[in-house]
N, C-alpha and C positions, 0 to 999 in steps of 0.2 A: 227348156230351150235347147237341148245338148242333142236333144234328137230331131233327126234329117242330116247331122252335119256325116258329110262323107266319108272324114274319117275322125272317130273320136277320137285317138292320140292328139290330134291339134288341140285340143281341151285339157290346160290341167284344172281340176276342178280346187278350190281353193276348203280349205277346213272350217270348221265354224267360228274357232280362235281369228283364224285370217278376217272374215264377211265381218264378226264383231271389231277387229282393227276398226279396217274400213269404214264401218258404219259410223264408229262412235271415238274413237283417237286421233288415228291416224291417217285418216284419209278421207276422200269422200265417194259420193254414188251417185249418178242419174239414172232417172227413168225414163222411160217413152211410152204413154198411154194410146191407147184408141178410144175412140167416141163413147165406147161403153165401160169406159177407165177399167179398159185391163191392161197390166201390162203388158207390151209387144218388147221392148229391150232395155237393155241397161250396161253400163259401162262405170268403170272405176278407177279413180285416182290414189295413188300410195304416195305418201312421205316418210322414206325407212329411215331420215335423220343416222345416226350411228349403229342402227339395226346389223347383225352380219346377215341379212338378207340384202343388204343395199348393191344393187345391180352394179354398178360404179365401183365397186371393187373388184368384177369381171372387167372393166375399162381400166386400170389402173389410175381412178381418181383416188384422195387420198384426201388427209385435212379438212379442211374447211369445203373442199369440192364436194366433200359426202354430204354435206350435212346440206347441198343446193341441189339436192337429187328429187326428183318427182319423177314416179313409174306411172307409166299408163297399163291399167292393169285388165281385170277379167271384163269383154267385151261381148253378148250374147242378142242374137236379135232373134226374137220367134220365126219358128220355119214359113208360116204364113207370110207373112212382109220379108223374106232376104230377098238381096238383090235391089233393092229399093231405096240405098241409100244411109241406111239407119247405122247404123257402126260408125261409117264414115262420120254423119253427124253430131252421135256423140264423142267421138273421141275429139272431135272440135271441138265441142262446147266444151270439153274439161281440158283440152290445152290451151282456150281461152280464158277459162277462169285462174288457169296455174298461173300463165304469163301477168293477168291482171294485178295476182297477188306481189309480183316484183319482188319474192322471196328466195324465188327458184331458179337456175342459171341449166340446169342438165334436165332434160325430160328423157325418161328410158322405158323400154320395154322388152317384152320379146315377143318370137313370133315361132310359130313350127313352121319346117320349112318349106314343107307342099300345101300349107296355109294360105293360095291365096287371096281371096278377100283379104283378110287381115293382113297378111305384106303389101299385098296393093292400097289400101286402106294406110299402113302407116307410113310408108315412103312417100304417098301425095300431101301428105301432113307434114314433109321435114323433118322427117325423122330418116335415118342412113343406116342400114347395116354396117356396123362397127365389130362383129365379133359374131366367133361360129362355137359352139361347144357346147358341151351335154348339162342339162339343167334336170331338175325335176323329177330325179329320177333316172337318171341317164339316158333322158328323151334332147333328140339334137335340138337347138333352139339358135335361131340368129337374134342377137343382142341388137337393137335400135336406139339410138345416139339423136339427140338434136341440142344443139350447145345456141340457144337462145342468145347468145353476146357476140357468138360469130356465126351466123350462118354459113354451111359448106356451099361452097362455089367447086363445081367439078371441070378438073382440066378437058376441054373437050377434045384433045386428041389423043388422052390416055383411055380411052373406053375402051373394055375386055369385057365380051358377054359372055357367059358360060352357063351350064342347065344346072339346074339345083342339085341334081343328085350329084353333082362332081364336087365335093365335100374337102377334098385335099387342094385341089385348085382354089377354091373360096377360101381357105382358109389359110394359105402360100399368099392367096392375092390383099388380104386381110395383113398379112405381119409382115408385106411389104409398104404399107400406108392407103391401101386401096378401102375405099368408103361401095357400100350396095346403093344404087341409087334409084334405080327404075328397076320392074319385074315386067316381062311381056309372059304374054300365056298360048305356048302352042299345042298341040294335038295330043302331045303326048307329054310331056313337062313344060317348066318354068327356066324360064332364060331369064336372067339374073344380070344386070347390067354395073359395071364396078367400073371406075374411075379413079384418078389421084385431084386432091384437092390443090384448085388452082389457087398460087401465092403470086 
C-alpha cells in the first residue's frame, strides 16, 4: 500500500515488534475489505501507557495525563481506492471506539508535513497541530493534539496563515500558544492556518 504515495518520507513504516504491539497488547487495527475480501486499507490505534514512546511527553503531559494518551497511528489505503474517503473513515471509526472506551482523555498523532491527505484527514477529526519537531529519525513531523474534555475553540480574530515549508514561523507561532487548525492546498504548497485558542 506504500506504493503510489508521492512521497515516501510521509511513511514511517513501523517494525514487526511495533505491528505485534498493535496487534496483540497494546493497541488495536481496522480493516477495510472489498467485495472480494481483499484488503483495500487499515488504520491503527496505540496506547503507550508509560511507554517513552508516548507522544505526550513531546506536549509536556506528565502524570496521570500519560497514561490517558491514545495515538492514532499507521493509516494506509490501497492506490486503487485513495481519494475516496477511506483514511478519513477509519481514523473515525478508531476515534470513536477510543472515546467510547471513556479511558482516554489525549488522542495524538503525527503527520509529515507535505502530507496532505493525512493533515487534512486529521485536522477535520479534531485533532490541532500542537508541535513542530523532528521525529523518527530526524524526519520533521507536526505533533496533533485533541483533548476530548475541552475541545479547542479558536479565537477568530487571531488567524495567521503561513505555507508549510516556513518551519521557523510554525514553530515561533506554536510556543507562542498558537494551535494548526485548517490546511488549504494551493499550486504549489500548503497554507497552514493557526490561531489562539478562544477563553
Amino acid at each position: 500500500m506504500v506504493e503510489g504515495l508521492k512521497d515516501s518520507s510521509a511513511y514511517y513504516p513501523l517494525t514487526r515488534d511495533e505491528v505485534a504491539m498493535l496487534l496483540v497488547k497494546r493497541g488495536v487495527s481496522l480493516g477495510a475489505y472489498n467485495t472480494e475480501e481483499e484488503l483495500i486499507g487499515y488504520a491503527s490505534a496505540y496506547f503507550p501507557g508509560s511507554e517513552t514512546d508516548n507522544l505526550g511527553l513531546d506536549l509536556a503531559l506528565t502524570g496521570t495525563e500519560l497514561l490517558q494518551v491514545a495515538h492514532i497511528e499507521t493509516g494506509l489505503v490501497h492506490p486503487f481506492v485513495r481519494g475516496r474517503g477511506w483514511q478519513y473513515r477509519l481514523y473515525q471509526e478508531l476515534i470513536e471506539g477510543i472515546v467510547q472506551k471513556k479511558k482516554y482523555r489525549y488522542i495524538l498523532s503525527t503527520v509529515a508535513c507535505n502530507n496532505y491527505p493525512a493533515l487534512r484527514n486529521s485536522l477535520r477529526l479534531k485533532l490541532s497541530i500542537s508541535g513542530l519537531r523532528e521525529k523518527y529519525g530526524n524526519k520533521l513531523r507536526y505533533l496533533l493534539l485533541r483533548d476530548l474534555q475541552e475541545p479547542l475553540r479558536i479565537c477568530p480574530t487571531s488567524i495567521i496563515r503561513c505555507r508549510h515549508t516556513d518551519i521557523e514561523l510554525q514553530q515561533r507561532l506554536i510556543g507562542q500558544g498558537y494551535y494548526g487548525f485548517d490546511v488549504e492546498y494551493n499550486s504549489d504548497a500548503l497554507v497552514v492556518c493557526y490561531g489562539l485558542k478562544d477563553v
